[in-house]
C-alpha positions as CSV (number, residue, x, y, z in Angstrom):
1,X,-12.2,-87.9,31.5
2,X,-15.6,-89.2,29.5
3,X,-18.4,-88.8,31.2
4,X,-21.7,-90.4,30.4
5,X,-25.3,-89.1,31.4
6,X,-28.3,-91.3,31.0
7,X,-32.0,-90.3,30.7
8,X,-35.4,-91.3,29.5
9,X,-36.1,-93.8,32.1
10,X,-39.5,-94.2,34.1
11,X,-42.9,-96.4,34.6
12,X,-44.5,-97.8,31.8
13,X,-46.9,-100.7,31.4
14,X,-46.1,-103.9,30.2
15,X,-45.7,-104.0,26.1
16,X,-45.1,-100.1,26.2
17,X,-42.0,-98.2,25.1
18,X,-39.4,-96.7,25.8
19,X,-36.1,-94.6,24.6
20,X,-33.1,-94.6,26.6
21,X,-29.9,-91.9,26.0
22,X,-26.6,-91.2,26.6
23,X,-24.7,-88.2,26.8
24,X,-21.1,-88.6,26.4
25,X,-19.1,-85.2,27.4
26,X,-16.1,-85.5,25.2
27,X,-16.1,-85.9,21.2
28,X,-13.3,-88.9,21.6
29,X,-16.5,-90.4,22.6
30,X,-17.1,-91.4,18.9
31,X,-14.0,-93.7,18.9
32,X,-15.3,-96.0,21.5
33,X,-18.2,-99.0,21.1
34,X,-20.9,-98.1,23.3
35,X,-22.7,-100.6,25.7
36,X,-26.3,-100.8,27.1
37,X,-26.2,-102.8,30.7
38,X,-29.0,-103.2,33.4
39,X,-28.6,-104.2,36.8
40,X,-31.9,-105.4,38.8
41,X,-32.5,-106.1,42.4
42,X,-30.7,-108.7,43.6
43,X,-29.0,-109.8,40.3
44,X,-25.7,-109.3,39.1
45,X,-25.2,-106.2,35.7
46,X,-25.8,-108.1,32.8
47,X,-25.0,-106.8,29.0
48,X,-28.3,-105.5,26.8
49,X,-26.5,-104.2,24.0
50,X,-24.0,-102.8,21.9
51,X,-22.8,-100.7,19.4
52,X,-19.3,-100.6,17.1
53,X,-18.4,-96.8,16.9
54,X,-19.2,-96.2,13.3
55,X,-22.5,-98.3,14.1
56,X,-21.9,-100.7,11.8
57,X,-21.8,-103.9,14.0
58,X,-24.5,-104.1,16.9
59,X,-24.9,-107.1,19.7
60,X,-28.0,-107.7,21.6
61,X,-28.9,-110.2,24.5
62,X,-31.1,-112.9,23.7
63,X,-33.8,-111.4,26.3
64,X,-34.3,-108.3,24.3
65,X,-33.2,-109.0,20.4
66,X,-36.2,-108.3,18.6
67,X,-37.7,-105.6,20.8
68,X,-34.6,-103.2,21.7
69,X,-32.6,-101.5,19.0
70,X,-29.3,-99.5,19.7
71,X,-28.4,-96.5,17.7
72,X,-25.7,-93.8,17.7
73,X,-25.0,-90.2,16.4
74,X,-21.3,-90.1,17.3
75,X,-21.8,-85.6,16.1
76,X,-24.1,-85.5,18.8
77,X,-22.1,-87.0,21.3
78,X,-25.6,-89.4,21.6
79,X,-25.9,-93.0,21.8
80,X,-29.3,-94.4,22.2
81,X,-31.8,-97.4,22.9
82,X,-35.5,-97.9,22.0
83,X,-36.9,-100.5,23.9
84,X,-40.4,-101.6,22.7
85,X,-42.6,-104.4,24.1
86,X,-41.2,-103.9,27.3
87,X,-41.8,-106.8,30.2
88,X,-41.6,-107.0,33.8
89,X,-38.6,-108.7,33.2
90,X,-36.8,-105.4,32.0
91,X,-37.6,-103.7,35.2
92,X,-33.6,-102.3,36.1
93,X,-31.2,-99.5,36.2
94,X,-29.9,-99.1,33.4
95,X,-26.2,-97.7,32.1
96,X,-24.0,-96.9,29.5
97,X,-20.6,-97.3,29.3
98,X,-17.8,-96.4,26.9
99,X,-14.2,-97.7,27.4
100,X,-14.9,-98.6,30.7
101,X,-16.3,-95.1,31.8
102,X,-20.6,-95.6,33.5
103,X,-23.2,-93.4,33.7
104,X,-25.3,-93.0,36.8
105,X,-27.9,-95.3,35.4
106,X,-31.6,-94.3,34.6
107,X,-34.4,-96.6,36.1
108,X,-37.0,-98.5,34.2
109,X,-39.6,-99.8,36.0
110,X,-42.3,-102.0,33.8
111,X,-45.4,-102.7,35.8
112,X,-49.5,-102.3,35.2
């Protein structure tokens, strides 16, 4: 069974940066598009991003095109996602998820 670990959350200040990962546990990991998602308080998951598995096609929301960029190093098992020019607005858990397999989610909280 895959299993995904996300890190690199935490508090920065509106317009900073930051660089999400995911661990995946299994190599078959590198057959599966990967996808960013974020859930904030009150609101429903919603997609951020996402990535073909030989990282050739990527997707991103409206909200974030332009500031986030999704990446992937399928022999490290290691998907990523930089977020720069962060907003309030980005404040969330957010997960990974391959093939239908989640993370635990890592927060990000944007706030001076």
């Amino acid at each position: 069974q895959l299993q995904l670990v996300e890190s690199g959350g935490g508090l920065v200040q509106p317009g900073g940066s930051l660089r999400l990962s995911c661990a995946a546990s299994e190599p078959a990991f590198g057959y599966y598009a990967i996808g960013w998602f974020r859930q904030a308080p009150g609101k429903e998951r919603e997609g951020v991003s996402c990535i073909n598995r030989r990282a050739t096609s990527t997707y991103y929301a409206d909200s974030v095109k332009g500031r986030f960029t999704i990446s992937r190093d399928n022999a490290k098992k290691m998907v990523y996602l930089q977020m720069n020019n962060l907003h309030a607005e980005d404040t969330a858990v957010y997960y990974c998820n391959a093939d239908g397999y989640w993370g635990q989610g890592t927060q990000v909280t944007v706030s001076s």
